[in-house]
N, C-alpha and C positions, 0 to 999 in steps of 0.2 A: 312659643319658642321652646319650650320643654320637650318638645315633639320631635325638636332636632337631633337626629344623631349624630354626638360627638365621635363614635367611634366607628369601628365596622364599618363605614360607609362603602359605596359602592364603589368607589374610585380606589379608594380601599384596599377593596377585596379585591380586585380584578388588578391592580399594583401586586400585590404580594402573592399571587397567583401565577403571574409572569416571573418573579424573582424565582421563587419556590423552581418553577418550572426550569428556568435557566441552570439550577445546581446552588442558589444561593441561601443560606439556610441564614437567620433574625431572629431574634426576639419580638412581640408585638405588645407597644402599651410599657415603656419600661422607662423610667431614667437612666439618662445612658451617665449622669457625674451626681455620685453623692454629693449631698448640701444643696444640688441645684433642684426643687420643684418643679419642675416643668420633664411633662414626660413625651415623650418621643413616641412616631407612631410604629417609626420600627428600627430597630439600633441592631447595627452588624458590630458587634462587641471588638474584635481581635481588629479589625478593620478600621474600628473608631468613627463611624460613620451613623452620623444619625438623620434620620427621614422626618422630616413634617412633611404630612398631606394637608393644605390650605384651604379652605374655602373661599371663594369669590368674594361675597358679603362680606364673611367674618374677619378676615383678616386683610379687605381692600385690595383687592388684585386692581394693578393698575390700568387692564385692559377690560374687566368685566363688571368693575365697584360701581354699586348702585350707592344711591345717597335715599335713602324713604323722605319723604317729605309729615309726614306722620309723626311728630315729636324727634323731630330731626338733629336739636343739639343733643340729646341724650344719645340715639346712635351713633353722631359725630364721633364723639369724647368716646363712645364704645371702642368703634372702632380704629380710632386712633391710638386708643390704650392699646389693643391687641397690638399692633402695629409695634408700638415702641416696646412691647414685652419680647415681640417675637426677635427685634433686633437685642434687645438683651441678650437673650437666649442663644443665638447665635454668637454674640461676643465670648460669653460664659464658658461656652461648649469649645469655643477657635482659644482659649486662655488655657484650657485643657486639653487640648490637642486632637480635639475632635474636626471634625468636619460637619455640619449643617446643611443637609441639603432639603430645599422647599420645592415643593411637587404644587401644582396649582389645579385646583380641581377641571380645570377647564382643557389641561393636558391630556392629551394622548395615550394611554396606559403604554405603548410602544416608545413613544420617547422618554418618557420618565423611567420605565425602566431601566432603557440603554443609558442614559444616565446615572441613575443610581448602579447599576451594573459595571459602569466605565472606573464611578467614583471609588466601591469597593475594590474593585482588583488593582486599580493604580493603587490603593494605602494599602494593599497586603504585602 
């Protein structure tokens, strides 16, 4: 599992490639609220809008989650924990007047864009 990359992924790049290209300029890899931990894959600051890129796996997509069968309560509780961290995270960030938005790796780089695209210019 070490081998996974948390960051730069491909869905990633090709996300903030469309943004860049649209006229939208981010931050990449930041906290978008001092005291909160959890950092963001890409935060439009003046906008208040913060991007998680999800994995399928790791954080249970409801349409792609696998269960391994392979020591399976320990991935349970993994990926359950992610789950109720990322609904933290989202509370935390909506208490601050942020906005939250989760991209699923299994999206479209086109929709999520226009998405996150819709989401920034409606809070500017």
């Amino acid at each position: 599992m070490s081998r996974q990359k948390s960051r730069d992924t491909g869905i990633e790049l090709a996300l903030r490639k469309a943004l860049h290209s649209a006229g939208l300029r981010y931050r990449v890899h930041r906290r978008p609220v001092k005291g909160v931990r959890r950092e963001a894959d890409l935060v439009f600051g003046p906008a208040r809008v913060a991007v998680f890129v999800d994995g399928c796996f790791w954080h249970g997509c409801p349409e792609h989650a696998t269960w391994p069968k392979n020591n399976a309560e320990f991935w349970r509780v993994k990926i359950e924990t992610n789950r109720k961290r990322d609904a933290d995270t989202d509370a935390r960030l909506h208490e601050a007047g942020w906005l939250a938005l989760r991209i699923w790796e299994h999206e479209t780089v086109e929709v999520a864009a226009a998405r996150v695209i819709t989401a920034v210019r409606d809070r500017r």
